[in-house]
Each structure stands twice: as C-alpha cells, then as structure tokens.
C-alpha positions as CSV (number, residue, x, y, z in Angstrom):
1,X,-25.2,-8.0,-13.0
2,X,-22.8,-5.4,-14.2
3,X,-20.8,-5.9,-10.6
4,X,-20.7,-9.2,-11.3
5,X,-19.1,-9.6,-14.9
6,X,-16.7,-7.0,-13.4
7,X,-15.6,-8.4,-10.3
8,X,-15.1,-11.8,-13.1
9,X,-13.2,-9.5,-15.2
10,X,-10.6,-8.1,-12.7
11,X,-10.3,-11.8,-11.1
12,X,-9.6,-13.0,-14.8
13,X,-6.9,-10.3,-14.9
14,X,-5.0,-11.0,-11.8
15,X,-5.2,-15.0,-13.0
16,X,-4.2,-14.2,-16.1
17,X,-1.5,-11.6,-15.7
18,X,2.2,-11.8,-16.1
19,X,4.9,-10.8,-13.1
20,X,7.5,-9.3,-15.1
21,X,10.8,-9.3,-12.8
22,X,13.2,-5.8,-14.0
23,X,15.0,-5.3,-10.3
24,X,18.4,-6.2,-12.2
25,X,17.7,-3.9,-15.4
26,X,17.8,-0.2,-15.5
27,X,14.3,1.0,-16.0
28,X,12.9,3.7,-14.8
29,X,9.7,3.5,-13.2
30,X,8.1,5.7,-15.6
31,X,9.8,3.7,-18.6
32,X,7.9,0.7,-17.0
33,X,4.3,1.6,-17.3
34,X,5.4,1.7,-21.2
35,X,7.0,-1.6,-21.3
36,X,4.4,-3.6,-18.7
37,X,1.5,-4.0,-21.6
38,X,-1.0,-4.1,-19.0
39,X,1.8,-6.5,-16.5
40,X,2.6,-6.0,-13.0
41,X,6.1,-5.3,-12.9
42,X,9.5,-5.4,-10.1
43,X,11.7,-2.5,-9.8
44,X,14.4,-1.8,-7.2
45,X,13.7,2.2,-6.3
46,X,16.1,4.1,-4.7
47,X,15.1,5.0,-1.4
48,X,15.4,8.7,-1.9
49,X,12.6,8.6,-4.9
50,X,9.8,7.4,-2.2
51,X,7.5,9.8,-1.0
52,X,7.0,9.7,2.7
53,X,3.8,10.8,5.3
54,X,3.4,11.6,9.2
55,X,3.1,8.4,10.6
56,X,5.9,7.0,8.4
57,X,8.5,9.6,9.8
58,X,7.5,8.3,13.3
59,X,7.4,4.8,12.3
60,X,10.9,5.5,10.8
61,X,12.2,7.7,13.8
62,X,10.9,4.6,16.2
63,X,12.6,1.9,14.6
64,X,15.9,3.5,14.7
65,X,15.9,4.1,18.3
66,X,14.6,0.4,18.3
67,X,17.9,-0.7,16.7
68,X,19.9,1.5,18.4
69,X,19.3,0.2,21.7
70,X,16.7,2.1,22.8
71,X,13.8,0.8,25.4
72,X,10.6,0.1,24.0
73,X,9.1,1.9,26.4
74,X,10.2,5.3,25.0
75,X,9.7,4.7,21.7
76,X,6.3,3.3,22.3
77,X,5.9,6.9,24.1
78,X,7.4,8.7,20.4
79,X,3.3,6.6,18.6
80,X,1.8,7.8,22.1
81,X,2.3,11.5,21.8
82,X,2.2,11.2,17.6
83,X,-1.8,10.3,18.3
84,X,-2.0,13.2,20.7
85,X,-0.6,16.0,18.9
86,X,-1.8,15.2,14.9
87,X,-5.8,14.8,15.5
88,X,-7.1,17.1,12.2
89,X,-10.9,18.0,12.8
90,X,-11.9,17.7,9.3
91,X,-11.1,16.7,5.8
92,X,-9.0,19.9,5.1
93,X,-6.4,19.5,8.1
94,X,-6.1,15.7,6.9
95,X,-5.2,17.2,3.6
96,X,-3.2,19.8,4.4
97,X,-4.7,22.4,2.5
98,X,-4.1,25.8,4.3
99,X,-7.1,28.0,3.0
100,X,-10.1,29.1,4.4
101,X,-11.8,29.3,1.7
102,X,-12.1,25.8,0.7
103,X,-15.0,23.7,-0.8
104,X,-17.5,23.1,2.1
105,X,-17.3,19.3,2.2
106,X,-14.0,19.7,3.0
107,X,-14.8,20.5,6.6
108,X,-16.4,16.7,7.0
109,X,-14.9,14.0,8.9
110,X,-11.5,13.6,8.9
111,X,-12.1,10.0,7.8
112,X,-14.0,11.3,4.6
113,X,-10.9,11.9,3.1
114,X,-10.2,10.9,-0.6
115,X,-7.7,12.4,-3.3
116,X,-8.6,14.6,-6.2
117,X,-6.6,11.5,-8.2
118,X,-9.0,8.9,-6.7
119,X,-12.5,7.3,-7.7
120,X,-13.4,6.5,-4.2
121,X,-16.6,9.6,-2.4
122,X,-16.3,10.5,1.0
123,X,-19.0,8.3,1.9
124,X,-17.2,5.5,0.2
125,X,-13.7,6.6,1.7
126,X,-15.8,6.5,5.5
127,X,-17.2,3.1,5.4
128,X,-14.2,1.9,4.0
129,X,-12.3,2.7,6.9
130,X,-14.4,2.0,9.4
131,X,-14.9,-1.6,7.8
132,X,-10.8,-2.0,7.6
133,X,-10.9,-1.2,11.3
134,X,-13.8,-3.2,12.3
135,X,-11.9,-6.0,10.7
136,X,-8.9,-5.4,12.4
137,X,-10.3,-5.3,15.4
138,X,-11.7,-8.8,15.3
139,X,-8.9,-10.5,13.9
140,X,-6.0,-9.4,16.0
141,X,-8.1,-9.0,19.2
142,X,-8.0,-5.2,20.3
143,X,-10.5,-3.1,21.6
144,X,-11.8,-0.3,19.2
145,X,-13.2,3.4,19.4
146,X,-16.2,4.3,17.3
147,X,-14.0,6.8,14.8
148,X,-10.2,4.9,15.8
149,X,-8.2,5.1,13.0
150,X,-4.3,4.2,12.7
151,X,-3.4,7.1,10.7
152,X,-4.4,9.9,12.8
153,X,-5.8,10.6,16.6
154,X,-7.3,10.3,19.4
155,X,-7.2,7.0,19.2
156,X,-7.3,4.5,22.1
157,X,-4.8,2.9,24.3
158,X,-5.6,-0.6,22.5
159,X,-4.8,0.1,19.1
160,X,-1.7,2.1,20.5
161,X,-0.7,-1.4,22.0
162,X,-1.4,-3.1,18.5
163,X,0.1,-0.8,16.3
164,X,3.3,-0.7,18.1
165,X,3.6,-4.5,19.3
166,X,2.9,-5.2,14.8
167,X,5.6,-2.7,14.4
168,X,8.0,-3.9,16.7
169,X,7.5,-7.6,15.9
170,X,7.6,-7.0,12.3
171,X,10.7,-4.7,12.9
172,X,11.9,-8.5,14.8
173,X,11.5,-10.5,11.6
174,X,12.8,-7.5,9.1
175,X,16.2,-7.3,11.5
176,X,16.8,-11.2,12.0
177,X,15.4,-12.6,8.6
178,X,15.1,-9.9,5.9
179,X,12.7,-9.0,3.4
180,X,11.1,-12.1,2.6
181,X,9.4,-12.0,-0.6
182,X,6.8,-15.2,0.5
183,X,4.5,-12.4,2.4
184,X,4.1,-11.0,-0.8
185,X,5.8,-7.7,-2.3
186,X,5.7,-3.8,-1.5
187,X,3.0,-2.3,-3.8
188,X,3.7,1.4,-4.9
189,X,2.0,4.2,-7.3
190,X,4.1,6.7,-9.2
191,X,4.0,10.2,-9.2
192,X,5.2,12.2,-12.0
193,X,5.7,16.1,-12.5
194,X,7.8,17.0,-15.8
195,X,11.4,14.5,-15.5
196,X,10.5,14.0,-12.0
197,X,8.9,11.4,-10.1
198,X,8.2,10.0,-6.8
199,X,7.2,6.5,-5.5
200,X,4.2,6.4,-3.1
201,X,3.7,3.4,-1.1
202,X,0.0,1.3,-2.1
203,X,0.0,-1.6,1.1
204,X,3.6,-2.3,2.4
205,X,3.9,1.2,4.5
206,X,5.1,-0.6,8.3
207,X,7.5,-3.2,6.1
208,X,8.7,0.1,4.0
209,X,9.5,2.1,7.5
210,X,11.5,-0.6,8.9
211,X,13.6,-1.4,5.1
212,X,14.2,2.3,5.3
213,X,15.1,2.9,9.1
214,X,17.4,0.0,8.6
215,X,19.3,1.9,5.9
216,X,18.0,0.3,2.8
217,X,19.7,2.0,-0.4
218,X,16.5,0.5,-2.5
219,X,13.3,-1.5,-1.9
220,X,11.4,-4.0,-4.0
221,X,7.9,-2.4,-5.6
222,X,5.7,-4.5,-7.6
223,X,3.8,-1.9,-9.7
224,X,0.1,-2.9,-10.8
225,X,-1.5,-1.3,-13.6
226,X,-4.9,-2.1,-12.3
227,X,-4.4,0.2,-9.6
228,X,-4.0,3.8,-11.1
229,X,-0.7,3.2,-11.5
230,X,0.6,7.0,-12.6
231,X,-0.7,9.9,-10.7
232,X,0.7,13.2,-13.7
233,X,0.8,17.0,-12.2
234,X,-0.2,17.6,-15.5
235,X,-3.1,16.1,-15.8
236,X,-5.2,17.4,-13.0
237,X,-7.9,18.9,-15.5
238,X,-8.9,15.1,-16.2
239,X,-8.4,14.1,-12.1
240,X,-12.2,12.1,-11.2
241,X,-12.9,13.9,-7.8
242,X,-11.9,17.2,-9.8
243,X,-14.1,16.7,-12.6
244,X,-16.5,15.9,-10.0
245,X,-16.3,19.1,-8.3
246,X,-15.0,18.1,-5.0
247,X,-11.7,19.7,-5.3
248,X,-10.9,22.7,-7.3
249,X,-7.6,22.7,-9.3
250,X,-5.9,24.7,-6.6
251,X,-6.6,22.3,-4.0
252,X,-5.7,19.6,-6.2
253,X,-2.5,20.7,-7.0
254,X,-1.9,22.0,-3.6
255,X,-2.5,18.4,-2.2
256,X,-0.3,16.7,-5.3
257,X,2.6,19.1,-4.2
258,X,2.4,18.4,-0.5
259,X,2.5,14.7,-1.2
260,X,5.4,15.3,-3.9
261,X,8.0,17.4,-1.5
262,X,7.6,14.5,1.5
C-alpha cells in the first residue's frame, strides 16, 4: 500500500512540476537548486565543469577519430581492447579504492556496486543491472552473457557490436542534425566541495561524448530535484550507504574525490 501512494505521489510530481528554462541567464548550478522550489531546471554548463569516467574518455577518444576520418574498423578496435583491459574483479576495483583493508563486501561482484551518496544495496544495485541488460537485450536484438555489462568487461562480441553501431549512429544524427531537444534533455547531478563544483552526467552519457568530442563549449542539463540532485564533500557523515555501514568515511571520501578530479 505504502509503494502504491508513493509511486502516485512521484507520478503527481512529474505531472505537476514546472520546467524552468535559465540556459540564457547566469546561474550557477548551485544557485539553481536554491531558486528551483522543488522545479526541474535548464542550465548551459561549461564543458570543463562535467566530470568524466572510463568509458566516456573512450567514447570521447572514438568519436574524434570518427570525425576525423578515421575507419570504423579501428575505432571499433579502441571499445574492443577498452573491454579487455578494464574487467575489475570486485566492487573495490569498480570503485577505485586502493586499500587492502577495505570493508569485506567490497570484494562482491563488480556489478554490486553502489555509492556511499546513493539509497540503492548491492543486491538492489545487481538486479538492477542485470534487468537494464536483459531489457536491452530484447529490444535491440543482441545476444547477451550472463554478467555483460556496458560499463566494464569481459563482455561479448554482441554487445561490442551494439554499443558501437548506437554510438556511431548516434554520433550520425549528433554530426548532421544537432542536439535535438525532442529526444528529451541531458540529465546531470551536481557535485559540490567548498566554491567548487562538478556536473556528473544522470542518463545522456553516449549523447554527452559525442557534444563533447565534437567541441561543444557547453551542453544543455535539465537538473531534477527528485533525483538527489547535490552530492556535498561535506556532508559525508549524513551519506545513506555510510550511515549504513557499507563504506567508511575514508572510502567515501576517497570515492567522492576520484569522481571529483575526472
């Protein structure tokens, strides 16, 4: 029953809620979560203010070769070897945290990951994925392993194929039509340390690769305050999966700042 009136609630939210355009005024992210009163808002960020990951950097790296004239054929070898050389054997290497002396549920399956920021359990985190994938699977045709994942290897040669052939034909669109705002906006979460901030990419991450491989000063982010939508250094003491006892505030912190210098 409780499920229910909340799944009502959050659908009477999104119905309800206001799209508040700011990409023409000067507001800082940060500035926005003030101003939003409980609004998703647009804001135009710089593209040095967005945090970046692994597969991004290749995503990135392959598109530019893509518009620089380079055969698909070697770039689709640049996601081949990316899938072969990152495969982390537990939660830890997924992480990045460097110590050995970590919490032991730490050295579960790689697709347990959560963040120390985050509500979602490893269990939670698991099914998750493997549902997403499953789902994938069926609606764009590809064979799939039992643990394939797109963020991290091995993986097999079918959702290689898939991954690169979405990129590539996205990369098409991006490159002849722009950004086209009918398919629905970038999302994005903000980090915050002190004056600082960085802008972490929620859904959007292969359009976000191509905007910035194609030399994009700034992209469109639709911020949603339903969706944690400020992640503070300074506030890892109150961080769910900390409180909980699945990180300690080393690890936290460690993980924060590895996301934070990308």
């Amino acid at each position: 029953m409780i499920k229910l009136i909340t799944k009502k609630v959050k659908s009477l939210i999104s119905t309800t809620s206001i799209l508040k355009d700011w990409r023409e005024k000067e507001i800082h992210p940060i500035e926005g979560v003030y101003r939003c009163k409980g609004n998703s808002f647009l804001l135009d960020v710089p593209i040095d203010e967005f945090m970046s990951s692994r597969l991004v950097d290749v995503w990135v790296n392959i598109v530019t070769k893509l518009d620089t004239g380079e055969k698909a054929s070697t770039c689709k070898d640049i996601l081949q070897e990316y899938f072969k050389e990152y495969q982390p054997k537990n939660v830890a290497e997924a992480l990045g945290i460097r110590e050995t002396n970590i919490s032991p549920w730490l050295n579960s399956h790689p697709l347990k990951k959560i963040y120390p920021w985050g509500i979602l359990r490893p269990e939670q985190a698991y099914i998750k994925r493997k549902k997403m994938m499953k789902r994938e699977s069926r609606e764009y045709n590809f064979e799939l392993k039992s643990d394939d994942w797109k963020g991290f290897g091995p993986v097999s040669d079918s959702l290689i194929d898939f991954e690169f052939s979405r990129l590539v034909k996205l990369y098409k669109s991006i490159k002849k039509e722009g950004f086209n705002e009918k398919y629905g906006f970038i999302g994005g979460q903000i980090f915050a340390h002190n004056e600082n901030y960085k802008v972490r990419i929620k859904g959007g991450w292969h359009r976000f690769s191509i905007l910035k491989a194609l030399n994009y000063d700034s992209i469109s982010i639709k911020f949603n305050p339903i969706n944690n939508i400020i992640i503070r250094r300074e506030d890892v003491n109150h961080w769910p999966a900390v409180k909980e006892g699945y990180f300690t505030f080393e690890e936290a912190l460690q993980i924060f700042d590895n996301k934070f210098k990308r």
